[in-house]
VEXRODO-943821 format. One record per residue (C-alpha): residue in one letter; residue number from 0; x, y, z. Coordinates in nm, 3 decimals, m for minus. Each point is the difference from the previous one (the first is absolute). Last residue first. Layout:
! residues N
{node "A",NUM,{X,Y,Z}} ...
***
This chain:
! residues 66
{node "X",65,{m3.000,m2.145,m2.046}} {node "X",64,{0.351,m0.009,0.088}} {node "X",63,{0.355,0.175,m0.058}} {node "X",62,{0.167,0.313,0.182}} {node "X",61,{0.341,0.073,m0.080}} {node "X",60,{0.238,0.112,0.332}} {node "X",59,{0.205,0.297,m0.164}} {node "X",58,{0.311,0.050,0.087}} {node "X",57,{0.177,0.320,m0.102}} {node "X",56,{0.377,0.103,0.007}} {node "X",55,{0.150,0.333,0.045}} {node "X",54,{0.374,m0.018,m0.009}} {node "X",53,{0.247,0.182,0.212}} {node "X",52,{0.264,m0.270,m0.055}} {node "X",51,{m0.009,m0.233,m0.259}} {node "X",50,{m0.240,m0.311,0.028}} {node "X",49,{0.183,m0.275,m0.154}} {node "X",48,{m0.198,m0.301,m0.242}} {node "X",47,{0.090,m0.340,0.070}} {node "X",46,{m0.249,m0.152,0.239}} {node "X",45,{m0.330,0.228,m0.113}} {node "X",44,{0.080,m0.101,m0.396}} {node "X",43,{m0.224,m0.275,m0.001}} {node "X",42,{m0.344,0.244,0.129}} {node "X",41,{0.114,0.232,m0.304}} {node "X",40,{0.095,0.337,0.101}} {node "X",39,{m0.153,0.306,m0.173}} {node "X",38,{0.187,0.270,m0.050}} {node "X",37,{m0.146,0.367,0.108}} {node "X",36,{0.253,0.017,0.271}} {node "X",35,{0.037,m0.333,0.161}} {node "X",34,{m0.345,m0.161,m0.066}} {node "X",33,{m0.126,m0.314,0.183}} {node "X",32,{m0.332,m0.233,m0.016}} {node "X",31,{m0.076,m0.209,0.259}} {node "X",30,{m0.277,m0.288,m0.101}} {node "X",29,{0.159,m0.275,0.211}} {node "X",28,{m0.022,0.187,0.350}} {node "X",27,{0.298,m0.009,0.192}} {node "X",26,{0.085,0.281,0.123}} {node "X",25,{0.247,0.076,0.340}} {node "X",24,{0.105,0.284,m0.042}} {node "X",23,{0.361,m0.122,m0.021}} {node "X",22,{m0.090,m0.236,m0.188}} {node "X",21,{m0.147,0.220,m0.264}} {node "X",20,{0.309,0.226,0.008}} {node "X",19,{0.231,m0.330,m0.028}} {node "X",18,{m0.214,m0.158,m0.344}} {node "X",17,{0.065,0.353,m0.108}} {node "X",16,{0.361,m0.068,0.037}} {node "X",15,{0.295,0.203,0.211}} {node "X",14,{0.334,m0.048,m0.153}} {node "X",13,{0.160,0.231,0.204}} {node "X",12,{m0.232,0.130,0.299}} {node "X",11,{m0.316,0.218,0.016}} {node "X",10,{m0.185,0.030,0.260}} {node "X",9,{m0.400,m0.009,m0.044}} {node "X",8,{m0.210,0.318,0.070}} {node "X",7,{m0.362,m0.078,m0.029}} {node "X",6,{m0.319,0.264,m0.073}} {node "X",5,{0.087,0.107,m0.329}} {node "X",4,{m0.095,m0.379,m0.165}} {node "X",3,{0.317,m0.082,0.113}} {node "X",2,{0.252,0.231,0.037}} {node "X",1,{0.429,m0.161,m0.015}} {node "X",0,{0.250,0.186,0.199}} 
***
């Protein structure tokens, strides 16, 4: 199991993406930011990079404008 933010729980499965979790939770916005642990994820790196099992993961939604 995957927690999001500390509020979702996303199944985990073999070979389970970050680009997957946000799927699966449906969001989409362009200025996401993730971090798996304390490690930053880079925005190109969502498709490829594995979520292991019993990880905490934060998205954060940036805010722009003026």
């Amino acid at each position: 199991m995957i927690r999001v933010n500390n509020l979702h729980d996303v199944p985990w499965r073999e070979g389970l993406t970050v680009q997957d979790v946000l799927d699966h939770l449906k969001y989409s916005y362009a200025l996401i930011t993730v971090t798996l642990g304390n490690e930053l994820v880079e925005p190109e790196r969502y498709a490829d990079t594995l979520v292991p099992d019993n990880c905490a993961m934060t998205v954060f939604h940036l805010a722009h404008g003026g």
